[in-house]
C-alpha positions in Angstrom: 14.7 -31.1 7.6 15.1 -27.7 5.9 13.1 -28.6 2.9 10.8 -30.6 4.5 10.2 -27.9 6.6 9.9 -25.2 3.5 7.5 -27.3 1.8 5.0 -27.2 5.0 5.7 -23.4 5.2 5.2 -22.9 1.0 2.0 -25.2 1.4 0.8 -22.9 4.4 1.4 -19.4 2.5 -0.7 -20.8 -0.2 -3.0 -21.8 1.8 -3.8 -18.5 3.9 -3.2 -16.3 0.6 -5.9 -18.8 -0.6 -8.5 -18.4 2.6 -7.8 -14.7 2.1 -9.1 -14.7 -1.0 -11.9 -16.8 -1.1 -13.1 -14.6 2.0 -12.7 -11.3 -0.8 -14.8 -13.0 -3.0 -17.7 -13.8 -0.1 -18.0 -10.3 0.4 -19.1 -9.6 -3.3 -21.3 -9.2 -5.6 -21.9 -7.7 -9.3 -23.4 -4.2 -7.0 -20.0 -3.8 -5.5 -18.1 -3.2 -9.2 -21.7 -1.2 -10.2 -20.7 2.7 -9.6 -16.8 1.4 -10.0 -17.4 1.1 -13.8 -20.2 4.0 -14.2 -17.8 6.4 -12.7 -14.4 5.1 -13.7 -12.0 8.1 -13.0 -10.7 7.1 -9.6 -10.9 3.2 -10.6 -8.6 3.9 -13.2 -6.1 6.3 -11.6 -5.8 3.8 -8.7 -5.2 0.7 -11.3 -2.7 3.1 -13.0 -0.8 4.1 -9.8 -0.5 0.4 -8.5 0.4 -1.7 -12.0 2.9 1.2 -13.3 3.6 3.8 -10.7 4.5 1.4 -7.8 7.3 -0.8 -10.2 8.7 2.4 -11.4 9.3 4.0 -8.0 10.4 1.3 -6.7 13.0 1.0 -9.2 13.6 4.6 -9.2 14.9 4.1 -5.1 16.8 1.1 -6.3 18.9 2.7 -8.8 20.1 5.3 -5.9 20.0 2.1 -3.0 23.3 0.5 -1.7 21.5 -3.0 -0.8 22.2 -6.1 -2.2 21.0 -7.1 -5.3 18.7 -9.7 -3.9 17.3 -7.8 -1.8 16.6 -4.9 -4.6 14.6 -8.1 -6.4 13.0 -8.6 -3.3 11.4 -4.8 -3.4 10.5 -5.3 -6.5 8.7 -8.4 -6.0 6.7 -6.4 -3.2 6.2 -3.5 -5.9 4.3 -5.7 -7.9 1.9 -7.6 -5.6 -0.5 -4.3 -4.7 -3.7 -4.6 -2.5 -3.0 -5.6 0.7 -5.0 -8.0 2.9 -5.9 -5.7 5.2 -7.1 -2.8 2.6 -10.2 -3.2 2.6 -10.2 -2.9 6.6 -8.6 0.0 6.8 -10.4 1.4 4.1 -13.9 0.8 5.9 -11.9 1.8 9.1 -12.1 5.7 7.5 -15.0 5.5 6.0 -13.7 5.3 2.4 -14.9 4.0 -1.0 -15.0 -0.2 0.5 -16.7 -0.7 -3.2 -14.0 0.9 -5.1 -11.4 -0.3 -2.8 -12.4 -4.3 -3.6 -12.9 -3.5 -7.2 -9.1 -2.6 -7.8 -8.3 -5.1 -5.5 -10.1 -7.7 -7.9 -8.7 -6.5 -11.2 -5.1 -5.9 -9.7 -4.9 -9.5 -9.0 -6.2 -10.5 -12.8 -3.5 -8.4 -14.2 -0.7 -9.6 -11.7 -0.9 -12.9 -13.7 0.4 -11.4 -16.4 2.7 -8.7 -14.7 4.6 -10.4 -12.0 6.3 -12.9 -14.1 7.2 -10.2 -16.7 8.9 -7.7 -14.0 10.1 -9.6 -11.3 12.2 -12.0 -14.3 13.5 -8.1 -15.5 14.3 -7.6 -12.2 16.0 -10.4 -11.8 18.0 -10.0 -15.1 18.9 -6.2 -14.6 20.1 -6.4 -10.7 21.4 -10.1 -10.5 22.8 -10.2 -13.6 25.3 -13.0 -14.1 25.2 -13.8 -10.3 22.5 -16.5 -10.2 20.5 -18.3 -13.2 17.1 -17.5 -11.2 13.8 -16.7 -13.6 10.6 -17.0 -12.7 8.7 -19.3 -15.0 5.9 -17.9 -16.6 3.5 -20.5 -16.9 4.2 -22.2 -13.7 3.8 -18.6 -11.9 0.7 -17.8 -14.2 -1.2 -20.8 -13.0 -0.3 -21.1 -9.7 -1.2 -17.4 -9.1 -4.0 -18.2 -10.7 -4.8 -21.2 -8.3 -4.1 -19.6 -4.9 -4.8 -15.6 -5.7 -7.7 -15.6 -8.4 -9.7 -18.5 -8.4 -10.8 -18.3 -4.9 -11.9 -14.9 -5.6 -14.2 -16.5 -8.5 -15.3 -19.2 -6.0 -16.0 -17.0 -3.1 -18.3 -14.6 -5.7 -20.0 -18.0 -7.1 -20.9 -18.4 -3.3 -22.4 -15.4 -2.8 -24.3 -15.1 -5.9 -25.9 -18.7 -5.2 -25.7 -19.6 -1.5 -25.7 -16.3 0.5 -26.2 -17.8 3.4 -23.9 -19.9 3.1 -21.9 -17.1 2.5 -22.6 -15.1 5.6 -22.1 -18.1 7.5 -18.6 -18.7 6.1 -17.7 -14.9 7.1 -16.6 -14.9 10.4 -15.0 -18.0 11.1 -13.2 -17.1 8.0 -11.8 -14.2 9.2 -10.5 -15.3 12.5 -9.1 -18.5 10.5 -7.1 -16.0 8.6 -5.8 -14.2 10.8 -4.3 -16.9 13.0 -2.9 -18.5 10.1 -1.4 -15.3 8.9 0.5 -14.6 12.8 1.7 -17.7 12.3 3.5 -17.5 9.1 4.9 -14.2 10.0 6.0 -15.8 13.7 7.6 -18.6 12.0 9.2 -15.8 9.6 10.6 -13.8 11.4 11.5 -16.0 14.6 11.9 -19.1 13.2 15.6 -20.5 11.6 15.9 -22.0 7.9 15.7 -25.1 9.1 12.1 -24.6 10.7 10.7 -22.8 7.3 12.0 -19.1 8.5 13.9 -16.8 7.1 16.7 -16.0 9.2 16.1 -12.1 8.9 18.6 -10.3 11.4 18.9 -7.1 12.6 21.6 -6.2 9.6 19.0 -7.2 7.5 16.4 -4.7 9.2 19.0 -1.9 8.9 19.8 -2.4 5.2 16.1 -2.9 3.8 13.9 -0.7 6.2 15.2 3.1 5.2 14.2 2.0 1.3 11.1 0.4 2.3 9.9 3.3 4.3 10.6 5.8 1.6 9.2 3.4 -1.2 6.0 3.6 1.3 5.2 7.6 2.2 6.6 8.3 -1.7 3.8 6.0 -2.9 1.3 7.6 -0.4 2.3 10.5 -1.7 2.3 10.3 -5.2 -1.9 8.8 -4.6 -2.6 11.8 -2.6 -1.0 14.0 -5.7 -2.7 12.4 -8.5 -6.0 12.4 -6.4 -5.6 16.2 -6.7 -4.9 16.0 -10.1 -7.3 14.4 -11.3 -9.7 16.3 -8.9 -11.0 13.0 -7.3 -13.5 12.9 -4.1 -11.2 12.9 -0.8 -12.3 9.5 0.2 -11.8 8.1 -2.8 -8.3 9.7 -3.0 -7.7 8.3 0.6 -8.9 5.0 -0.7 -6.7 4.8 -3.8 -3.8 5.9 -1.3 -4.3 3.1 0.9 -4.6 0.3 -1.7 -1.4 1.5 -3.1 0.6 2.1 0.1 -0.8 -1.4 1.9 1.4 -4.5 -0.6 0.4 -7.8 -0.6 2.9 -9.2 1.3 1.4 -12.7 1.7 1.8 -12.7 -2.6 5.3 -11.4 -2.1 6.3 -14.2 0.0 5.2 -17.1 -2.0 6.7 -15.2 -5.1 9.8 -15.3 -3.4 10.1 -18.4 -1.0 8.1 -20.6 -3.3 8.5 -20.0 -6.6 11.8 -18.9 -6.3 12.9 -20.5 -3.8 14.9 -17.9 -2.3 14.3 -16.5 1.3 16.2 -13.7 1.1 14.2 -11.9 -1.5 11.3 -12.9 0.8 12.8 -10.0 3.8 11.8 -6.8 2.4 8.4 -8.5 2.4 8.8 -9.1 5.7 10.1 -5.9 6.9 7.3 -4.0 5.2 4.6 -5.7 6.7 6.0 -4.6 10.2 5.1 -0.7 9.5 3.1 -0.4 6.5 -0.6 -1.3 7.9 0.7 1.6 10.8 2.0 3.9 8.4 -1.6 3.3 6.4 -3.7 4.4 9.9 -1.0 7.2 10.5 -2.0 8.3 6.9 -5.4 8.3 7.1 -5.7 10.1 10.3 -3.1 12.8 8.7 -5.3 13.5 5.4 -8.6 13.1 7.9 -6.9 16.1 10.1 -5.6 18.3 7.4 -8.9 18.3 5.0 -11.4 18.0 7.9 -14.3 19.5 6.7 -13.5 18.0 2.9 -13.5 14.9 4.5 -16.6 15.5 6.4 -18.4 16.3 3.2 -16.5 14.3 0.7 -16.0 16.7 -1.9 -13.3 16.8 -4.6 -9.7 17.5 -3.0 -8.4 20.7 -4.7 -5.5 22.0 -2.9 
């Protein structure tokens, strides 16, 4: 019954992850990565912050952390699946950069082919150690990411570009598909036992994972904010950088972890950070709309 049941819950996963996809890619077309690429400062600062910064502060706060070891793999199996779902939303929810916002979302999930397998397996080998022979194939987690993250992207642009009205069409059922789908997954989660396709996350669980997921969240926000000073960026596309590299993937992280590794308790920091971070995101973006009102307003470069 257990793996039975895992199997429907791994096939679902891909399948939302999929949907949620494929609705990314109706929504674009070649204008969207236009000013992206003739103005590339904030693309690249955001694509920088969210490939290398987000591992390496995640493994900063592990090095200092008391929680087990498979739950410091499962952080870093969220630190590497960047660009959340709902990005994009919140991003047009403040009036942000949605172009620039679905540009890095795009690219960041090209270059997770490659970077998932190569970090999570270090993670693995640094914090597990001799504990458990886990590894994340390569080639199995290249293609199937491949599959279910990227090629519905490609699909959902091919769409667009030949059928828009097809495309428009698709939209809106799309969306409310998706996000029935997604309550459901995180019902059966959260609620559900291991022998139902859950995870059996308790309140220990929530006490031990949430203090490092919460700092791993406002140090990330922070550090976008900082470097969007830095490198003298426009507010909203500071704010948008900051909430594409504070809102994770979780969807990603859990088929990383319950599918291709088979292992649902790397799969509960996922979990637990999917509970705050689309809050913390809105708390965020209210915060930087308060404090640089009339910067915001105006969307000039954020100085000081």
């Amino acid at each position: 019954m257990e793996t039975l049941s895992n199997s429907y819950m791994d096939i679902l996963i891909g399948i939302v992850l999929a949907i949620i996809m494929f609705g990314l890619g109706l929504t674009l077309t070649l204008s969207n990565f236009k000013n992206t690429f003739l103005y590339p400062k904030a693309f690249f600062i955001g694509l920088g912050l969210q490939m290398i910064s987000l591992p390496l502060i995640a493994f900063i706060i592990l090095l200092f952390s008391n929680m087990s070891a498979t739950f410091k793999v499962g952080i870093m199996i969220l630190a590497v699946c960047p660009g959340g779902t709902t990005s994009g939303f919140v991003t047009y929810l403040f009036k942000g950069n949605v172009a620039l916002s679905i540009s890095l979302t795009v690219i960041n999930s090209i270059l997770t082919l490659i970077t998932i397998p190569i970090i999570v397996n270090f993670a693995l080998w640094y914090f597990m150690e001799k504990e458990a022979e886990l590894h994340l194939p390569i080639l199995r987690s290249i293609t199937q990411i491949f599959l279910i993250a990227l090629l519905p992207v490609l699909l959902g642009i091919l769409v667009r570009t030949m059928k828009p009205l097809i495309a428009d069409f698709l939209q809106k059922p799309l969306k409310y598909i998706m996000i029935i789908l997604l309550a459901l997954i995180y019902l059966i989660k959260f609620f559900a036992g291991h022998e139902y396709g859950g995870s059996g996350i308790n309140l220990n669980d929530i006490v031990e994972i949430f203090p490092y997921a919460i700092i791993f969240n406002i140090v990330s926000f922070a550090l976008s904010i900082f470097m969007g000073k830095v490198g003298k960026l426009k507010i909203r596309d500071t704010l948008t950088i900051a909430i594409e590299v504070a809102l994770q993937n979780t969807t990603l992280a859990l088929l990383i972890a319950g599918t291709l590794l088979n292992n649902e308790e790397m799969a509960k920091p996922a979990l637990i950070y999917s509970l705050f971070s689309f809050w913390t995101a809105i708390l965020f973006g209210f915060l930087i709309m308060k404090i640089y009102n009339e910067k915001y307003k105006d969307n000039i470069v954020l100085r000081k």
